[in-house]
matplotlib code that plots the C-alpha trace (Angstrom):
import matplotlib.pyplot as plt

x = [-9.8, -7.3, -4.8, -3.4, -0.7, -0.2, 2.0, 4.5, 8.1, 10.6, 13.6, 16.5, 20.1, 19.1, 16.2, 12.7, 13.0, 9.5, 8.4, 5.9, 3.6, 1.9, -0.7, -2.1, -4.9, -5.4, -7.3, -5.7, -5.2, -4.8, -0.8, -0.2, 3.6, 5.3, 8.3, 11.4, 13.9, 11.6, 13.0, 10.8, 8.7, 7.6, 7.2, 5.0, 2.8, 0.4, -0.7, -1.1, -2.6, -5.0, -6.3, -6.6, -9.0, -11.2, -11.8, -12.1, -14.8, -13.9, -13.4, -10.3, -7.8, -7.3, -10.7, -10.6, -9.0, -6.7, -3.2, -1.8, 1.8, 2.6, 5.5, 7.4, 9.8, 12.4, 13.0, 16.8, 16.2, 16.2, 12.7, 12.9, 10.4, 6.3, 6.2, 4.0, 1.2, -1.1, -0.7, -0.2, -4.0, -5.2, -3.3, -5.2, -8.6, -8.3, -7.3, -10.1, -13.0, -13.9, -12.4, -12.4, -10.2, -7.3, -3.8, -1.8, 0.0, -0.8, 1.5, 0.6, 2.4, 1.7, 2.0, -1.2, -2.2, -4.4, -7.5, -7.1, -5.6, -2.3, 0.7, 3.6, 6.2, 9.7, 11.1, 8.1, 9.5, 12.3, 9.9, 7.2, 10.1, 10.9, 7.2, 7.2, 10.3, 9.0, 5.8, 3.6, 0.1, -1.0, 0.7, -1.4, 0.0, -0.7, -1.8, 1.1, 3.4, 1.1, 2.4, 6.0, 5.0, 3.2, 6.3, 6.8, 5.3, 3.8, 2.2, -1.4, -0.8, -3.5, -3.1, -5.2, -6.3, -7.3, -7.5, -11.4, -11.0, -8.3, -10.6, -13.4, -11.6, -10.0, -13.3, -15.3, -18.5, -18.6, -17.2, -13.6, -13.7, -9.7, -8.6, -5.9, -3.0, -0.7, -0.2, -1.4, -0.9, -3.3, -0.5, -0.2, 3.0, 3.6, 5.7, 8.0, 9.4, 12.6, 15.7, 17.2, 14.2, 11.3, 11.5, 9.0, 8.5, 5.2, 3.5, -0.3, -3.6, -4.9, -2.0, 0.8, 4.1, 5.8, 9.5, 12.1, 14.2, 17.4, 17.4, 19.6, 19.5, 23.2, 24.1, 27.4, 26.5, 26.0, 29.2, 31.9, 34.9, 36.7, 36.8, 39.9, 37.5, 35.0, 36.6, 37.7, 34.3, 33.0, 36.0, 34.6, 31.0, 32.0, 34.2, 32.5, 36.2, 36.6, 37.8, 38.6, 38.9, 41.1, 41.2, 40.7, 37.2, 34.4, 36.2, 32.7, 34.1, 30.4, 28.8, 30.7, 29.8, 26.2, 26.1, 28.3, 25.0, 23.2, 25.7, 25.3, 23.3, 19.8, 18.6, 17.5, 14.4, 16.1, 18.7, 15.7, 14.2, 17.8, 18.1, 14.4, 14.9, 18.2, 16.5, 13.6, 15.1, 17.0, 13.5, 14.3, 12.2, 8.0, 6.6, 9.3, 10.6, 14.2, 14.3, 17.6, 21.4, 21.6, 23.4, 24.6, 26.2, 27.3, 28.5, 32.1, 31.4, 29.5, 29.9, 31.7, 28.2, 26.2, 28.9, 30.7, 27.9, 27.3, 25.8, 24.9, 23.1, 24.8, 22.7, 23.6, 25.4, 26.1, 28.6, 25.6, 22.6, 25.0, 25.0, 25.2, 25.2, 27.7, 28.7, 30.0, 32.2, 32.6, 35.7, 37.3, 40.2, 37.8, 36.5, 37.7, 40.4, 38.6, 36.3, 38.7, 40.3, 37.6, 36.5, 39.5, 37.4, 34.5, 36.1, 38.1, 36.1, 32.4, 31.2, 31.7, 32.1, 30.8, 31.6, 29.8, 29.5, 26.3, 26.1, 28.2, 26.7, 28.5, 26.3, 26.4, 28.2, 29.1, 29.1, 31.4, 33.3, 33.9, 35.4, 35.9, 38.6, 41.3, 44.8, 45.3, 43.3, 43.3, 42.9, 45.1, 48.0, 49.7, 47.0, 48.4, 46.1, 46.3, 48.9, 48.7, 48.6, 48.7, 51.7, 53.9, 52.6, 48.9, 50.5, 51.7, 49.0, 46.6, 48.8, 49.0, 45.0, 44.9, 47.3, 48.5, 46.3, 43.0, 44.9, 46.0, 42.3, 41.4, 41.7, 41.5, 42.3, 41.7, 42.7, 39.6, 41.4, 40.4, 38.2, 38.8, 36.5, 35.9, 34.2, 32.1, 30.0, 29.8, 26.9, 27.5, 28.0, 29.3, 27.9, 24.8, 24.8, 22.2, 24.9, 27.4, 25.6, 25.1, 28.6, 28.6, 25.6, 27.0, 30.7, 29.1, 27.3, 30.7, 31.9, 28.9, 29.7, 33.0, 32.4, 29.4, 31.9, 33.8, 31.2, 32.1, 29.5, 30.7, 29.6, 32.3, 35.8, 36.6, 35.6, 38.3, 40.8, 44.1, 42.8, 40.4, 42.9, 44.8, 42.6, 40.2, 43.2, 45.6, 48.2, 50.5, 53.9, 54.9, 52.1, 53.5, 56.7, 55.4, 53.0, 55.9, 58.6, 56.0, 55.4, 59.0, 59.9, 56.9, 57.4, 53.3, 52.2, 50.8, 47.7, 47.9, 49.9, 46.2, 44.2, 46.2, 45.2, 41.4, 41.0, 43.3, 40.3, 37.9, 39.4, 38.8, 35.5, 34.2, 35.9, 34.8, 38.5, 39.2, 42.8, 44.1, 47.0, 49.6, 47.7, 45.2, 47.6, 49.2, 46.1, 45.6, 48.5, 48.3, 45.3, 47.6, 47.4, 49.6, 48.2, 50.2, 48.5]
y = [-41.9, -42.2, -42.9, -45.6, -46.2, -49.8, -51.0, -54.3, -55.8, -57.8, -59.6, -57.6, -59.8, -61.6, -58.7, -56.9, -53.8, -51.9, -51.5, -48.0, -49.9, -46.5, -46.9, -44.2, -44.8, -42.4, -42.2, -43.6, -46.6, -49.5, -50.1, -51.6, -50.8, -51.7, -49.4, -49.1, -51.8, -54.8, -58.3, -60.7, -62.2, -58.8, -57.3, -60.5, -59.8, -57.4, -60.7, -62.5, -60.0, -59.0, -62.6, -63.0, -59.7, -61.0, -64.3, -62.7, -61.2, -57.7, -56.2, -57.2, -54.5, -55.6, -54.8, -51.1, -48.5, -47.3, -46.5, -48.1, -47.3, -49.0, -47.5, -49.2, -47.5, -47.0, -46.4, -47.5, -51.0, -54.2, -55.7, -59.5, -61.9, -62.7, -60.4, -57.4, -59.4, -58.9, -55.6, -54.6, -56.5, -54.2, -50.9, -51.2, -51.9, -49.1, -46.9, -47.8, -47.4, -50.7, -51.4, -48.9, -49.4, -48.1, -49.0, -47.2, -49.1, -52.2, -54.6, -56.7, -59.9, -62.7, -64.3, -64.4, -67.3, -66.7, -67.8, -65.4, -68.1, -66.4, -68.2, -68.7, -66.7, -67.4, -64.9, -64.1, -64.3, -61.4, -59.5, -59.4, -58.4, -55.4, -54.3, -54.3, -52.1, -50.0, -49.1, -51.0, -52.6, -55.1, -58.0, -59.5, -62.6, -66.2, -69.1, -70.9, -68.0, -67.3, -69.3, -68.3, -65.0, -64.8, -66.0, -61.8, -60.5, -57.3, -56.6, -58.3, -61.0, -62.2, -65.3, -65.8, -68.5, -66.0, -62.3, -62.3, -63.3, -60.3, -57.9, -58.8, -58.3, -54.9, -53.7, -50.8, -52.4, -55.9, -56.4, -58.7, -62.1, -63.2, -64.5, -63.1, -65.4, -63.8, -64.9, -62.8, -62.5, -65.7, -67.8, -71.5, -73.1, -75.9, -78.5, -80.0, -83.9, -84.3, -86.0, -82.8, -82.8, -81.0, -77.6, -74.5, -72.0, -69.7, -69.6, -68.2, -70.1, -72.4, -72.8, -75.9, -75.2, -77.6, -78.3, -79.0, -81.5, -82.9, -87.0, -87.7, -91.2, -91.9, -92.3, -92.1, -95.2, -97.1, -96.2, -99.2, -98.0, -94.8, -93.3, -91.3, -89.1, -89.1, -87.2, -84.6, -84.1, -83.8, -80.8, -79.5, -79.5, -77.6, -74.9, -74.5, -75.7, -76.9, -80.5, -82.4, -86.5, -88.2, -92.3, -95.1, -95.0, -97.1, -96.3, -94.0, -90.5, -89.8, -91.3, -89.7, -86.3, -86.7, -88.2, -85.3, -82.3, -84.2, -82.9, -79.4, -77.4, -76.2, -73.0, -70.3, -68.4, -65.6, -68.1, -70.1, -66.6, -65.8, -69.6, -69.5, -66.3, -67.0, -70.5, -68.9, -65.9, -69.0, -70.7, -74.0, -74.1, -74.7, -72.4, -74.9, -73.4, -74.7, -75.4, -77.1, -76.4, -76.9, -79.6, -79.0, -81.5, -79.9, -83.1, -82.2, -81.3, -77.8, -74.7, -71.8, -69.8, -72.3, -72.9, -69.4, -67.6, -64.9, -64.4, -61.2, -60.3, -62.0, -64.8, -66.4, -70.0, -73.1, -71.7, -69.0, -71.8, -73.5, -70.6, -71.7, -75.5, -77.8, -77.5, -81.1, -81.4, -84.8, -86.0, -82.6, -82.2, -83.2, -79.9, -77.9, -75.3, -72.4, -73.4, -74.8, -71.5, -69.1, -70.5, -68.6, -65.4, -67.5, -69.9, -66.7, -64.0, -66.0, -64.0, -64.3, -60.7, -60.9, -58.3, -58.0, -55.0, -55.1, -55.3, -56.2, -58.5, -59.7, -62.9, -64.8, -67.7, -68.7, -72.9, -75.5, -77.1, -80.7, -81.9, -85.7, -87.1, -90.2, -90.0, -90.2, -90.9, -94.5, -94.0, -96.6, -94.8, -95.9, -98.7, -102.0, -104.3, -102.7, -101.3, -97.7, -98.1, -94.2, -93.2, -90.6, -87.9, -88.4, -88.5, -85.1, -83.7, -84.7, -82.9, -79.7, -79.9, -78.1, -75.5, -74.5, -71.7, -73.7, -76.6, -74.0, -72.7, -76.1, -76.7, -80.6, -82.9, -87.0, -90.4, -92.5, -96.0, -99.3, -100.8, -104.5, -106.8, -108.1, -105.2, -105.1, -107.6, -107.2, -105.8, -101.9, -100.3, -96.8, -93.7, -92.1, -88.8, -87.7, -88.0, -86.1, -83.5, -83.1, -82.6, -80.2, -78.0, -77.2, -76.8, -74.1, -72.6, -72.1, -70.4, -68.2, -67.0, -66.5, -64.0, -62.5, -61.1, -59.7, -58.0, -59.9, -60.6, -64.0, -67.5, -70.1, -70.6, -70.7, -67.2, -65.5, -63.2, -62.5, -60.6, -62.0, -65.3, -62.9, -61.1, -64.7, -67.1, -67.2, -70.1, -70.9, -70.3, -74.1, -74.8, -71.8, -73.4, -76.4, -74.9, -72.5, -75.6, -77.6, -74.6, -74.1, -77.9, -77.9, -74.9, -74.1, -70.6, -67.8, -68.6, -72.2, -71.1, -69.6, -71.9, -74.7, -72.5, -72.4, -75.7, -76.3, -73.9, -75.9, -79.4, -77.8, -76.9, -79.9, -81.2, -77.7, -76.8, -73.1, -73.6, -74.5, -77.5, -79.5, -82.3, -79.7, -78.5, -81.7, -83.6, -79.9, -80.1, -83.9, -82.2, -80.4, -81.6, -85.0, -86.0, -86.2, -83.5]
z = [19.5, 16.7, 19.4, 21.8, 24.2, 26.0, 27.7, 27.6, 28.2, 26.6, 27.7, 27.5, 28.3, 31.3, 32.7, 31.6, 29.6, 29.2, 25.8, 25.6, 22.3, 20.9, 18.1, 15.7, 13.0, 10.1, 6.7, 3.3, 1.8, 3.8, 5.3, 8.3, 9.6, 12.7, 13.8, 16.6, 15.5, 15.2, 14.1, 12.1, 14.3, 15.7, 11.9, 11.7, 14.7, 11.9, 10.7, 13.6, 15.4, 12.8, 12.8, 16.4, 16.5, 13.6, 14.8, 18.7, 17.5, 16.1, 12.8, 11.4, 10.8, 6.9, 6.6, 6.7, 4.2, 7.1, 8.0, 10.7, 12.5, 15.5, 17.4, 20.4, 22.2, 23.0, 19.2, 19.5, 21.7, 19.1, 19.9, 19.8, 19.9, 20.0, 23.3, 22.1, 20.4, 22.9, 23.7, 19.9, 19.5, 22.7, 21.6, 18.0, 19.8, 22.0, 19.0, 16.9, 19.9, 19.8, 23.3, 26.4, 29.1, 31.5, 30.4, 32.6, 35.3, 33.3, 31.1, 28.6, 27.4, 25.2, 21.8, 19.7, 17.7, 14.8, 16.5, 19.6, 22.0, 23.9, 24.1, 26.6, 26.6, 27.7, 30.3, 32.3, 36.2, 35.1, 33.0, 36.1, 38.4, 36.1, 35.7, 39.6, 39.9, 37.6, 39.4, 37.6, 39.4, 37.2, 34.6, 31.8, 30.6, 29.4, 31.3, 31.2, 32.6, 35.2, 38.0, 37.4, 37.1, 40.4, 42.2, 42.4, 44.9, 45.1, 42.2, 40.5, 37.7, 35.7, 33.5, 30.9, 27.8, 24.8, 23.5, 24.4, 28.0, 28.4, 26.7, 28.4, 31.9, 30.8, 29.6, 31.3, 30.5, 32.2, 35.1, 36.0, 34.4, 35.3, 38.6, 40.1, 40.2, 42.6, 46.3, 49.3, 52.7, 52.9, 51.2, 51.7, 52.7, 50.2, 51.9, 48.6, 49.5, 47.1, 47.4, 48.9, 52.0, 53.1, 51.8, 52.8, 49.8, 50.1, 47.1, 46.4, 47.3, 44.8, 43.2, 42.2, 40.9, 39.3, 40.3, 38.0, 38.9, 37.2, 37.4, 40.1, 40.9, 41.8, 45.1, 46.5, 48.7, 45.0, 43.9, 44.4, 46.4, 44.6, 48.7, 47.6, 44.5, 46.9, 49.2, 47.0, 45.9, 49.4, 50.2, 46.6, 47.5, 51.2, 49.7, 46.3, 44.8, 41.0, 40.6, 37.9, 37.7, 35.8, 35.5, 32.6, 30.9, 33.1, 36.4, 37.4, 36.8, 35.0, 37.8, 40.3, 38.9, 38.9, 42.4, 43.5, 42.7, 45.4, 48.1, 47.3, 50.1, 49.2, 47.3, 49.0, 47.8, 46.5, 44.8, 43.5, 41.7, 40.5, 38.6, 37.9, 36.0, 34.3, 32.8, 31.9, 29.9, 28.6, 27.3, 29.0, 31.6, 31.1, 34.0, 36.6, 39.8, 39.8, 43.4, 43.5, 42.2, 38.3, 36.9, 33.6, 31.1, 27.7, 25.0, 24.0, 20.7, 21.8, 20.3, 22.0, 22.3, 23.3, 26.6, 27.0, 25.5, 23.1, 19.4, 17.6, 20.4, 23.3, 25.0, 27.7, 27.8, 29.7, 31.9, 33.1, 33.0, 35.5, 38.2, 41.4, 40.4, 38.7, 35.5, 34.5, 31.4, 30.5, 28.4, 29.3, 27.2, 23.9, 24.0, 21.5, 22.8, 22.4, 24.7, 27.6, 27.6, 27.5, 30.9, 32.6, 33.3, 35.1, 37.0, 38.3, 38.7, 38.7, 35.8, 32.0, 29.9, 26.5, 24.0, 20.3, 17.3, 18.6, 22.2, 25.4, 28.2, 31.6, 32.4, 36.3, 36.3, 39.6, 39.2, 40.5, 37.2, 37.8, 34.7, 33.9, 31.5, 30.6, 31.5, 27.6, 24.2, 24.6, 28.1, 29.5, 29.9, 33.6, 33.8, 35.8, 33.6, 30.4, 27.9, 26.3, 22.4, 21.6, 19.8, 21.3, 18.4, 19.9, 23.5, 22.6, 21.0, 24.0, 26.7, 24.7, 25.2, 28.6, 29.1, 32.3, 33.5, 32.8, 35.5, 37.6, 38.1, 39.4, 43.1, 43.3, 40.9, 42.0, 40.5, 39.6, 39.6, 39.0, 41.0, 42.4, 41.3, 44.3, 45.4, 42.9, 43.6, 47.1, 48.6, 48.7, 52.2, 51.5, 53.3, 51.8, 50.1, 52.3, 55.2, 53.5, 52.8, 56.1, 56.7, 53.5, 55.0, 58.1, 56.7, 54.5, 58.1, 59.3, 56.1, 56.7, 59.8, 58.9, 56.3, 58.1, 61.1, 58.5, 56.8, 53.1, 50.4, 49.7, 50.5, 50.0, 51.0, 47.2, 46.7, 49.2, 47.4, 48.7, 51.4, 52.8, 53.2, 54.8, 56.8, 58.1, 57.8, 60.1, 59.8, 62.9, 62.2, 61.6, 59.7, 57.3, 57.4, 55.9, 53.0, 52.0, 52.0, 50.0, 47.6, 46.6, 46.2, 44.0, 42.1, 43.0, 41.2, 43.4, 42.4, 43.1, 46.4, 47.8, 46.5, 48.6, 51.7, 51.2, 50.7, 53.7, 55.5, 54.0, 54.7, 58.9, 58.3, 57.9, 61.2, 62.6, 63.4, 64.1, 63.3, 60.2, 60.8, 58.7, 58.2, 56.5, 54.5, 54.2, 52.6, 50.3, 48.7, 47.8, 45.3, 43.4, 39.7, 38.9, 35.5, 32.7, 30.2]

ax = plt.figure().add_subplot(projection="3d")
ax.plot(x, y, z, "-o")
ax.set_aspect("equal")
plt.show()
């Protein structure tokens, strides 16, 4: 056979696309060309892979007076990446007779090192998930991927260390060498203790996945006093609402923050796939289930891709490796401007639309922003115990920072005062996380069942559009009254105007209220933005 088609997949935006990798050998002088839109480091697979073949035990391909065109289709797909290395190295063997085997309903995955060992890849978990869809039986693909591969059920996955195992598995003269790595309907229940409880996620026998967690060790019960920023960030938590704190540096906005991913309910397993996925395509995980809501914490002085997203070929950024966590921007009006007011499509529609020459993307990113900043650059601006030494040009400069959609998009905004200093060094007696998370869990329950009796695809109060407040909120005549008197002496935007009543709805949640009243709508109004920028 002078011919060979295999099988393989690469990451395409934030999913699998199947690659077709088609091989064909003819006589001549020796060339050795890879076609169908490849970028370097798949032109530079003909050298790795013709190592890996010689020293796995073959004939290297250099070694023959042969031409050599490898095709992957589609032709018009940019191929990216170490992906096709295996099944390039299988393709060639199969080609040139020296391997027999069936490669239909098979895919192949892997980098090649030059010694024949196969190396991780990133993206595995969405690539397995499309080679399942597709109709496909059987994933080859390295060790390290194998365990977040096999989180897809479904369909075979087979990890393995080197070229010589795969080939000896694949091989129509000996018999299966590879174990497979998938979970059946024998699967173990593997009982994961964290900060967030005992969690039950089925996973295949003989098998440990590692869990990525983010280091958490604030408490709210550690943090001195501040019950008033709390608060907000308990409403925030229940209703999925953006917050921002504002105070004079060393007040524990940054500790706040971090304390505040603790109170967030717990994934669910199709939400754990969905973050698992996104990280991985991202190449930050190492084979981690991300079983709990992402916290992510860009420095101020990031880029507009590596937050909003984007490049040549859009990639995904902070805003999207924050889905359905907390995406915590620290010293918030530092950020560069750009930045601040490209987040206007995400934190209103929950998605982020990237247009290039070369592509178009719309990325997931449904997160909570909690953003953290000084009431000015010195930061001491309306302190009691200290005086504001920023000169009325840097005054004005820092208020033009956020412009008024980007406050407008956040529901709660809180003062994070000084604390007493008495209280600090008294003996800490605030309420656990644990216990307001409790509060949080079932507040999100009653959200739930809210939108399941009217049939809406949504899961926070925060997400409601103008209908839905009008069609699940219903506000008693006086209570209107009030909200519409305390809109007009306030000159609140329509926007803002709604946004007052859903986290009114969520303020009753928590006390499991049917009924929206004033002193909902009272303590939702006081959120309303009163910093000076």
């Amino acid at each position: 056979m002078s011919f060979a088609k295999v099988y393989s997949a690469q990451v395409n935006l934030l999913s699998g696309q199947i690659v077709t990798i088609e091989v064909d050998l003819s006589r001549g002088l020796h060339t050795f060309n890879v076609v169908g839109l490849p970028d370097s480091a798949v032109n530079e697979s003909k050298d790795r892979v013709s190592s890996a073949i010689k020293n796995s035990g073959f004939k290297s391909p250099k070694a023959k007076n042969q031409k050599i065109i490898v095709s992957l289709s589609p032709a018009d797909l940019k191929k990216e990446g170490p992906f096709f290395d295996l099944a390039i190295a299988l393709s060639y063997l199969l080609a040139s007779e020296d391997l027999k085997f069936d490669s239909e309903k098979k895919i192949f995955l892997g980098e090649l090192g030059l010694d024949g060992t196969l190396r991780r890849i990133r993206g595995a978990l969405p690539l397995v998930m499309e080679a399942k869809r597709a109709g496909y039986e059987e994933v080859y693909l390295p060790k390290e991927n194998a365990i977040e591969a096999a989180l897809v059920d479904g369909i075979k996955i087979f990890g393995a260390e080197t070229l010589k195992e795969v080939v000896e598995h694949i091989s129509s003269e000996k018999g299966p060498s590879l174990k497979n790595s998938k979970r059946t309907a024998l699967g173990e229940t593997l009982l994961h203790q964290g900060s967030e409880g005992r969690r039950k996620i089925k996973i295949q026998p003989k098998t440990e996945i590692n869990y990525k967690k983010e280091k958490r060790n604030s408490d709210f019960s550690d943090i001195k006093g501040q019950e008033g920023a709390k608060r907000g960030l308990e409403i925030a938590a229940a209703g999925g609402h953006n917050i921002a704190m504002y105070g004079p540096p060393g007040t524990g906005k940054t500790m706040l923050a971090r304390a505040f991913s603790q109170l967030l309910p717990d994934l669910g397993i199709e939400e754990v796939l969905e973050i698992t996925g996104i990280h991985s395509v991202a190449g930050v995980t190492r084979g981690e289930l991300i079983s709990s809501p992402p916290f992510r914490s860009p420095h101020h002085t990031s880029s507009y891709v590596s937050v909003i997203g984007g490049g040549t070929y859009p990639k995904p950024g902070e805003v999207t490796l924050a889905h359905k966590g907390v995406l915590f921007l620290d010293e918030f009006p530092e950020f560069e401007k750009r930045v601040l007011e490209s987040l206007r499509q995400p934190l209103e529609d929950n998605v982020v639309s990237i247009s290039r020459a070369k592509g178009s993307a719309i990325f997931p990113s449904n997160f909570i922003l909690v953003a953290a900043m000084n009431p000015c650059p010195c930061g001491n601006a309306g302190n009691k115990q200290k005086a504001c030494i920023c000169k009325p040009s840097d005054l004005d400069r820092y208020k033009r920072k956020l412009s008024g959609p980007i406050m407008d998009r956040i529901d709660i905004w809180v003062s994070v005062g000084n604390v007493d200093y008495k209280k600090l060094s008294e003996e800490s007696n605030g309420e656990k996380s644990e216990k307001i998370k409790q509060r949080v869990t079932n507040a999100r329950k009653v959200q739930e069942g809210r939108f399941k009796k009217f049939r809406r695809n949504i899961t926070t109060n925060s997400e409601m559009n103008v209908k839905d407040l009008f069609n699940m909120v219903k506000l008693k005549d006086e209570v209107r009254d009030l909200l519409d008197d305390s809109a007009e002496r306030l000159a609140l935007s329509a926007r803002a105007y709604h946004r007052v009543i859903k986290i009114a709805r969520t303020i009753a949640d928590l006390e499991n209220s049917e009924e929206i009243n004033s002193n909902h709508i009272l303590e939702a109004i006081q959120y309303r933005p009163k910093v000076t920028v």
